[in-house]
C-alpha positions in Angstrom: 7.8 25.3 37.6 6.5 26.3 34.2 9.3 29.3 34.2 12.0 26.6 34.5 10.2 24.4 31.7 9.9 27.6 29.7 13.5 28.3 29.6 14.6 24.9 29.1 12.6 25.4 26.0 13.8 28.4 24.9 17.5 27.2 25.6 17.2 24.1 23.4 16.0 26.3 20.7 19.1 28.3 20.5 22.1 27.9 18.0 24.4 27.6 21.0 22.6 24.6 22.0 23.1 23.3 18.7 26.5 24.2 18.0 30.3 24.8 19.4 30.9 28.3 18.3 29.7 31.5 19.6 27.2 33.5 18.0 27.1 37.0 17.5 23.3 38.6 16.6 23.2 41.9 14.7 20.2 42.6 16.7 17.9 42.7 13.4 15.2 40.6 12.7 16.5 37.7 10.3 14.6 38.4 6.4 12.4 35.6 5.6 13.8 33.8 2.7 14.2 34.8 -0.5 10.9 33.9 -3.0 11.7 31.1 -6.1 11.9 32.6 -9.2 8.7 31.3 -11.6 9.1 28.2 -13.1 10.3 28.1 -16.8 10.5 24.0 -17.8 8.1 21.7 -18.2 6.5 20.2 -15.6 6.9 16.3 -14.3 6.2 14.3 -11.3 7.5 10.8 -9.9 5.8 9.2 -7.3 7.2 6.0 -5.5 4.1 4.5 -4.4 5.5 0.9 -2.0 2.6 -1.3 -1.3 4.0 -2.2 1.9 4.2 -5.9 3.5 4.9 -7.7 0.4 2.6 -7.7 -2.3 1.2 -11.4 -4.0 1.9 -9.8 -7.1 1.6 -13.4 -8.8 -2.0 -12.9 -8.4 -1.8 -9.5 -9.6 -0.3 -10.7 -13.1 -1.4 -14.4 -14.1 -0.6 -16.5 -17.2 -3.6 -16.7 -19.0 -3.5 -18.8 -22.5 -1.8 -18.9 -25.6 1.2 -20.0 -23.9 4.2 -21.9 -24.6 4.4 -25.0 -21.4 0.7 -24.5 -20.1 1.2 -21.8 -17.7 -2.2 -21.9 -16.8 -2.6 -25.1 -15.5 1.3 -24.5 -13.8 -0.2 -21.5 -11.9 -3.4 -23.5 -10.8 -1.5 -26.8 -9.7 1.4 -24.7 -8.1 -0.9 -22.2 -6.0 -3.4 -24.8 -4.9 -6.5 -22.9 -3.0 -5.5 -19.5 -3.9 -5.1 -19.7 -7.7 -7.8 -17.5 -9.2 -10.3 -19.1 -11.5 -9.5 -17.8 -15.2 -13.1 -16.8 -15.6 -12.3 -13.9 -13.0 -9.6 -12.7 -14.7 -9.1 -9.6 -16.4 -7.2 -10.5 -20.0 -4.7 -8.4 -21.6 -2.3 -8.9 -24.3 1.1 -9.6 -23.7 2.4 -7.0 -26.2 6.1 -8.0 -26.1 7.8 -11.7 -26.4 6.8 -13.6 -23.5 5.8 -17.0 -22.3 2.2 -16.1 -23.1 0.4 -13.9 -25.4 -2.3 -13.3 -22.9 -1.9 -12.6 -19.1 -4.9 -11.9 -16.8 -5.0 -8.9 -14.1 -6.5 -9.5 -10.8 -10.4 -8.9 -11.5 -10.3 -6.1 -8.7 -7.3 -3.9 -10.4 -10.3 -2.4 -13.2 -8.6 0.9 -13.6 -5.1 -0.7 -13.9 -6.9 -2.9 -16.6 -8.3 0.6 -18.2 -5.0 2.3 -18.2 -3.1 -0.8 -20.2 -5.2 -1.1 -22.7 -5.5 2.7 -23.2 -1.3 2.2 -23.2 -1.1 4.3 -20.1 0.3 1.0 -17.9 3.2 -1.2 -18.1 3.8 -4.3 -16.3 7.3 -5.3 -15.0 7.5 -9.0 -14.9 9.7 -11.0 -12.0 11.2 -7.6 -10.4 13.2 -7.6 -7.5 15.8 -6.2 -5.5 19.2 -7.5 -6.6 22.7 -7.3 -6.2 23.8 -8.6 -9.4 22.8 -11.6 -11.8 22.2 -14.4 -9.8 21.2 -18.3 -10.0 19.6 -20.4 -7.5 23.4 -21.7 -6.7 25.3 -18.8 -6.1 22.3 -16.3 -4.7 22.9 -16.5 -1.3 26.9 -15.5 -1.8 26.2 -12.8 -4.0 23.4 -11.1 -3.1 23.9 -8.5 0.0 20.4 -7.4 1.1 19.4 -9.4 3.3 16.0 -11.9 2.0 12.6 -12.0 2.8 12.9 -9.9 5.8 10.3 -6.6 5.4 12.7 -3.7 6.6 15.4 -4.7 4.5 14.0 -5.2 1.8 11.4 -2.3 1.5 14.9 -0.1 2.3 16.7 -1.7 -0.6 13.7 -0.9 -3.1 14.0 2.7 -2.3 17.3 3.0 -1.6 19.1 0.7 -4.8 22.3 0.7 -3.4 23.5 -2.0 -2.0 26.8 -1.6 -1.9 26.5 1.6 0.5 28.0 4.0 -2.0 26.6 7.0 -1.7 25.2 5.8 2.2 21.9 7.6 3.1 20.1 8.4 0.3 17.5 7.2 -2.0 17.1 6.4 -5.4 14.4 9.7 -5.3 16.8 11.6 -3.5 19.6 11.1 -6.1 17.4 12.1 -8.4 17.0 15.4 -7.0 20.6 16.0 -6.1 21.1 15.9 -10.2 18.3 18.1 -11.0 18.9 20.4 -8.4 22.4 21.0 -9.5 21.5 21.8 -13.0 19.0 24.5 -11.4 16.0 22.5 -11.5 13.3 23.7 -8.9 12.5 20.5 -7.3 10.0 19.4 -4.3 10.6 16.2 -2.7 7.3 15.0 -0.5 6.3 12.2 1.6 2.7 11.7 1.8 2.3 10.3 5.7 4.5 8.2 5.2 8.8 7.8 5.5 11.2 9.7 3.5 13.8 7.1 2.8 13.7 7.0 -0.7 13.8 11.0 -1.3 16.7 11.8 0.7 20.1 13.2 -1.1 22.6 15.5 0.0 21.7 18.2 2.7 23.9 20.6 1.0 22.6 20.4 -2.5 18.7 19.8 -2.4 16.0 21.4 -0.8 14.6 19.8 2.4 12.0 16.8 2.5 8.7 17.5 3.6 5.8 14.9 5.3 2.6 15.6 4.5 -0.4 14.3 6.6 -3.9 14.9 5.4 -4.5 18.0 7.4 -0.9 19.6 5.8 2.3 20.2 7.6 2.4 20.6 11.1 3.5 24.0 12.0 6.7 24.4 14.2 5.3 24.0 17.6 1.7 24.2 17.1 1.0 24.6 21.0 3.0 27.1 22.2 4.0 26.7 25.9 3.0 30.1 26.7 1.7 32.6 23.9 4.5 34.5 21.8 6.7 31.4 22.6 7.4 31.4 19.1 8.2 34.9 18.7 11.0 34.0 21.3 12.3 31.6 19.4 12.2 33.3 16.3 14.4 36.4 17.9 16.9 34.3 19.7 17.8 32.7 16.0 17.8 35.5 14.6 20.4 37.6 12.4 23.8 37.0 12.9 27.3 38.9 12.6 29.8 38.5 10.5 32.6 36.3 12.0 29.7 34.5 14.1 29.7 30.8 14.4 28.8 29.5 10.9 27.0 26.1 12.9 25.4 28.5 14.6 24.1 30.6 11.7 23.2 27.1 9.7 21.3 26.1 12.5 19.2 29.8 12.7 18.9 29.8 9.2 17.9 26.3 8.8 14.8 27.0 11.4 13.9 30.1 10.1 13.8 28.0 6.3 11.7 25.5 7.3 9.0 27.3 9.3 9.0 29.7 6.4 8.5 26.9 3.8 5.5 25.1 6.4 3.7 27.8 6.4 4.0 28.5 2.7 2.9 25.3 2.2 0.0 25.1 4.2 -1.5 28.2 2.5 -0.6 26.8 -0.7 -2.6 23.7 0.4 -5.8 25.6 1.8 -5.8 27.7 -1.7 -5.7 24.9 -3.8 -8.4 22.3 -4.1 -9.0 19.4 -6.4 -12.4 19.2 -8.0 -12.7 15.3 -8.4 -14.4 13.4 -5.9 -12.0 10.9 -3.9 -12.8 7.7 -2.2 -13.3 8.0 1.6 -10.6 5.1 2.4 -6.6 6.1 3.6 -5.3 5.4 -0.2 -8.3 7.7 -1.1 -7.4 10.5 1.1 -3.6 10.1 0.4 -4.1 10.2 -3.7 -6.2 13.5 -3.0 -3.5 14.8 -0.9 -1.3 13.9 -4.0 -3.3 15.2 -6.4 -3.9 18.8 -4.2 0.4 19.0 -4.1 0.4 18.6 -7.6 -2.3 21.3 -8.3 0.0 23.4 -6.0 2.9 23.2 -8.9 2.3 26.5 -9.7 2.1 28.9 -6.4 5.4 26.5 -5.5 7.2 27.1 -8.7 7.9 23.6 -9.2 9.8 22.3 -12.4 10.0 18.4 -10.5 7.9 17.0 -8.0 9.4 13.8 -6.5 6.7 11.8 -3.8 6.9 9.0 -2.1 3.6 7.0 -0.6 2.5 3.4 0.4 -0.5 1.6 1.0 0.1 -1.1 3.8 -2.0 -4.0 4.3 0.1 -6.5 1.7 1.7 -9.0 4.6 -1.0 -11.6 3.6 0.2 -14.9 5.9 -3.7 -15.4 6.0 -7.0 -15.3 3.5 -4.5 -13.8 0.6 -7.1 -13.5 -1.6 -9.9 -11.9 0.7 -6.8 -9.1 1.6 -6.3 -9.0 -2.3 -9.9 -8.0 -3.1 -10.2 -5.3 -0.2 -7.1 -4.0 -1.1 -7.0 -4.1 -4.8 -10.5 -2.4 -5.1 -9.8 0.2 -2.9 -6.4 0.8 -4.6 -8.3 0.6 -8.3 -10.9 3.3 -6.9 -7.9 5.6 -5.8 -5.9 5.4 -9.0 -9.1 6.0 -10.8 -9.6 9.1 -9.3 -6.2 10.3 -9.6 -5.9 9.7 -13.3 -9.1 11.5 -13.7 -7.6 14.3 -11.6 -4.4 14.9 -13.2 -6.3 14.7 -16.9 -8.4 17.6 -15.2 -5.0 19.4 -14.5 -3.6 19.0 -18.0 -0.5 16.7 -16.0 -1.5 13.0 -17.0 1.1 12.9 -19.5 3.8 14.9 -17.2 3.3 12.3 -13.9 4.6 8.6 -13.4 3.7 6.5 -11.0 6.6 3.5 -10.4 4.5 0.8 -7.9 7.0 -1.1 -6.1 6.6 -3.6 -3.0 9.0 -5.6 -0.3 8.9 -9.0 -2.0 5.8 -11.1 -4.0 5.1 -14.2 -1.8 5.2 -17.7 -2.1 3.6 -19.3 -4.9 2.9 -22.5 -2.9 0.5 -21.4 0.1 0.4 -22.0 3.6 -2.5 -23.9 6.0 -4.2 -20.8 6.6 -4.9 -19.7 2.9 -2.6 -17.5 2.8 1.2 -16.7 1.5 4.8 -16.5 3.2 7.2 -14.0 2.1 9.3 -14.7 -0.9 11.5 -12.6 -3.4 10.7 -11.8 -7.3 7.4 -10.6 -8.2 5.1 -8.2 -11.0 4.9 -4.6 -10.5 3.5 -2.0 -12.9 4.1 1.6 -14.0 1.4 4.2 -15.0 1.4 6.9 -16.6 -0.2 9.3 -19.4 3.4 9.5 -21.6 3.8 5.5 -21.3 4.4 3.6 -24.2 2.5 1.3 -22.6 0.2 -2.0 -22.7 2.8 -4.2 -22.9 5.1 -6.5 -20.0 8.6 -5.9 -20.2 11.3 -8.2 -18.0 10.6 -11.8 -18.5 7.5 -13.8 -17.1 9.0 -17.2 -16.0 8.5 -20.0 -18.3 8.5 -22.3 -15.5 7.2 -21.6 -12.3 7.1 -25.2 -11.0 9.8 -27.4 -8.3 11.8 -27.9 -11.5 12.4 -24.4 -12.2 15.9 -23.3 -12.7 14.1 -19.8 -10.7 12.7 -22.4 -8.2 14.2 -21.5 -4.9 11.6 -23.3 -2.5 7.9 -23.2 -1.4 7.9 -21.3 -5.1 9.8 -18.3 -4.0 11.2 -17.3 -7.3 14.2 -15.7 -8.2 14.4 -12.3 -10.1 15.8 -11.6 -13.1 14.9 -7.9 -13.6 16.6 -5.4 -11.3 14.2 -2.1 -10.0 17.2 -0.7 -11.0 15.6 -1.1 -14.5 12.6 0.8 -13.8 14.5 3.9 -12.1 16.9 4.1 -15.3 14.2 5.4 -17.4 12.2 7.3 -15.4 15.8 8.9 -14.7 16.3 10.2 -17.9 12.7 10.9 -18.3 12.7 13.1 -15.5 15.7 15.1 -16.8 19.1 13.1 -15.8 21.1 12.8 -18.5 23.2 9.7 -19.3 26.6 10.4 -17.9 24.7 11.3 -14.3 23.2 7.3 -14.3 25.5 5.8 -12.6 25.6 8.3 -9.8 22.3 7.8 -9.2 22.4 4.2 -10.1 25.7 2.7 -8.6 25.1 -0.2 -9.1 23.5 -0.2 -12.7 26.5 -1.8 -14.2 25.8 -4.8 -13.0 23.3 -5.3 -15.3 22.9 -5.5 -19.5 18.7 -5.9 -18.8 18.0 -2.0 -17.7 15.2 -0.1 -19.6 15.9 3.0 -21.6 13.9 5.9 -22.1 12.1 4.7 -25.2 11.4 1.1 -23.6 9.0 3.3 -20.8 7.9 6.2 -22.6 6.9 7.6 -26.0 9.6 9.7 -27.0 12.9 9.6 -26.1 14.0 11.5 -23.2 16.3 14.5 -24.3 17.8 16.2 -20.6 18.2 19.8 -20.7 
C-alpha cells in the first residue's frame, strides 16, 4: 500500500542505501551551506552553442568573387540545385589571406552579418573534429572518432579528446577544473539541453546544473505525501565524527544541491531581462541565457560556462527550405541576445563558440537535400573579438580533384576545434602551462589560435 511505497522512498533516500559504511547522526539539523564570498574579478561567459544534426555550413559561408580559381562558379557547378544564387548573398570581406577576398553569408544569418562587420564575429573556415593532420590517404588510419556518425561526432566536438585522456569530461569542464583551482567562482549550465561538454572532476568543480525554461526542477516537486521532504532532509542529516565518510558525501551532496536549486530558482524569479525575445525554442533558450547571465551578481559569479543547441540541422531533405527557417530564427535570437548583454554592460565579457556535428555534402542528394560529411565553417561572436575577418583556410579547391576531396564533396578539415578552444582558454583565464591539460591533444597541431588571433588584447591569466 502507499505506507510500503512511502518507506521504499524514504529508504532509497538514505546514505546507507547509497553507501557501505555505517552512519552515525548527531541528531542536529545539518547547516545549509556556507554563502560564496562576493565576486572580486572581472566577469566572463563561454557559451558552447552545437547546432545539432550537422550543419550545411558551406551554405552558411560561400566564395563570393575576387578569387583566385573561380570559386564561385566551383560552388555553383559542385552544389548543383542547392547552390545559392550570388545575388542573395550577404558579402563580407575576407579580412585575412584567403582564396577570396569576398565570401557571402547566408542571406538569412542578418545579425551574424551585423556583428562581422561591426568586428564582433569571426568565421572559422574548414573546422572539424580531428585526431591529428590528415590527408585523404591516410585519414581513415589515423583519425579515431569515428566519421559522419551524429553521436560521435557531436561528443568529440565537446569533448576534444580523443585519445580518452582525461575520460569523462569536456572541453568546458576542463576549463572549469583550472579556474576553479585557482579560486575562480565558476557556474557551469546547460540550457535544456546535455551537459557533456561541461563536465570535469567531481572533486574539484562545482556541480552542473540543467536549466529548462521554467528554472530547475526542485528535488521531488510532488511529494508522495506532504512533509516527505522534510523526512528526507532529517534522515541525511548531520553526521558524527567517525561516521561513514560515503555516507556523509552522499548527505552532504543532497543537502548541496537542493540548497543551490532553490537558490537558483529565486535568483531566476528576481532577475528579468528587459529585451523582448522571439517566441521560437532558440528564442526562449537565449532569454533563459541572457536571465543566468543577469543573475552573475546574486550568484557571485567570476566565470559562467553554458552549453546550448539548436536542433533541426540533419537536412537529408529541402536543405535550403531548413536553412531559411532555421537561420532566421537563429539571426532573430542572436539579435536579441547581443542587444541584451549590451543592455547588461557584458557584450565585451561573453563569447559565443558555434560549433556543429559535421557540414554536409557538397554534392546533393535526389531529394534536394545533403548527406552527412566532415569539415565545415563555424563562427565565433563576441563584443571583445578582433573580429571581421576568417581565420583557418577556405579550400582553394572544392571540386573531384581536390587533394581535400574525399567523395560526394565531403571535405577534409584542416583546422582542429581544438584551435578555437585554445583561445577562448586563455581568454577565459587559463594560463599557458594549464593548455595542454585542457587540450591533450593540442600538440598535434602548429595551426591553433592564440589569444590575440580571437580577441583584442592579449589574454594575461591571473
Amino acid at each position: 500500500g502507499k505506507a510500503t511505497q512511502l518507506a521504499t522512498q524514504l529508504i532509497i533516500s538514505t546514505p546507507e542505501f547509497h553507501g557501505t559504511g555505517i552512519v552515525s547522526r548527531s541528531g542536529v539539523e545539518r547547516p545549509p551551506p556556507a554563502k560564496s564570498a562576493k565576486a572580486t574579478k572581472p566577469y566572463k561567459a563561454v557559451i558552447h552553442l552545437m547546432l545539432a544534426g550537422g550543419c550545411d555550413s558551406f551554405n552558411m559561408l560561400v566564395p563570393y568573387d575576387n578569387c583566385k580559381n573561380d570559386m564561385y562558379e566551383q560552388y555553383k557547378e559542385v552544389r548543383g540545385n542547392v547552390a545559392i544564387p550570388k545575388s542573395k548573398l550577404l558579402k563580407i570581406k575576407a579580412g585575412t589571406k584567403q582564396v577570396c577576398k569576398n565570401f557571402g553569408i547566408h542571406d538569412k544569418l542578418t545579425e551574424l552579418k551585423d556583428l562581422y562587420d561591426d568586428k564582433d564575429a569571426i568565421f572559422v573556415a574548414n573546422v572539424g573534429v580531428m585526431t591529428k593532420p590528415v590527408t585523404k590517404r591516410d585519414y581513415k588510419a589515423y583519425t579515431l572518432t569515428q566519421l559522419f556518425a551524429h553521436n560521435a561526432m557531436q561528443s568529440e566536438i565537446k569533448r576534444l579528446d580523443p585519445r580518452n585522456t582525461v575520460r569523462r569530461t569536456g572541453a568546458l569542464g576542463r576549463m572549469v577544473d583550472a579556474l576553479s583551482v585557482k579560486k575562480f567562482k565558476t557556474r557551469a549550465m546547460a540550457i535544456g539541453s546535455t551537459t557533456a561538454s561541461l563536465m570535469g572532476r567531481l572533486d574539484v568543480s562545482p556541480p552542473i546544473f540543467t536549466v529548462e525554461q521554467d528554472g530547475v526542477t526542485p528535488f521531488n516537486e510532488n511529494e508522495f505525501q506532504p512533509g516527505m521532504n522534510q523526512l528526507v532532509m532529517d534522515l541525511n542529516g548531520a553526521s558524527s565524527s567517525g561516521s561513514s565518510i560515503m555516507g556523509e558525501t552522499w548527505c552532504s551532496g543532497l543537502h548541496e544541491a537542493t540548497h543551490q536549486t532553490d537558490v537558483l530558482n529565486k535568483v531566476l524569479k528576481s532577475n528579468t531581462v528587459s529585451t523582448t525575445f522571439p517566441d521560437t525554442s532558440i528564442g526562449k533558450d537565449f532569454k533563459l541565457l541572457s536571465t543566468l547571465i543577469k543573475a552573475r551578481t546574486d550568484m557571485n559569479a567570476e566565470r559562467d560556462f553554458f552549453y546550448l543547441q539548436m536542433g533541426g540541422y540533419d537536412t537529408h531533405a529541402k536543405v535550403e527550405d531548413r536553412l531559411n527557417s532555421n537561420f532566421g530564427s537563429l539571426s532573430a535570437a542572436l539579435k536579441a541576445f547581443v542587444t541584451e548583454m549590451k543592455k547588461q554592460g557584458v557584450w565585451d565579457n561573453v563569447v559565443v563558440v558555434q560549433t556543429s556535428d559535421f557540414a554536409r555534402t557538397l554534392s546533393p542528394n535526389s531529394g534536394e537535400g545533403t548527406d552527412h560529411a566532415w569539415g565545415g565553417n563555424s563562427w565565433v561572436i563576441g563584443g571583445g573579438l578582433n573580429g571581421g575577418r576568417i581565420l583557418g583556410t577556405y579550400p582553394d579547391n572544392i571540386k573531384e580533384d581536390s587533394p581535400l576531396w574525399l567523395g560526394r564533396g565531403r571535405i577534409l578539415p584542416t583546422t582542429p576545434f581544438d584551435a578555437i578552444y585554445n583561445a577562448v582558454a586563455r581568454w577565459a583565464g587559463v594560463k599557458e602551462k594549464e593548455l595542454d591539460a585542457i587540450l591533450p591533444n593540442r600538440k598535434q597541431f602548429k595551426n591553433l589560435f592564440q589569444v590575440e588571433d580571437v580577441f583584442q588584447t592579449k589574454a594575461t591569466a591571473p
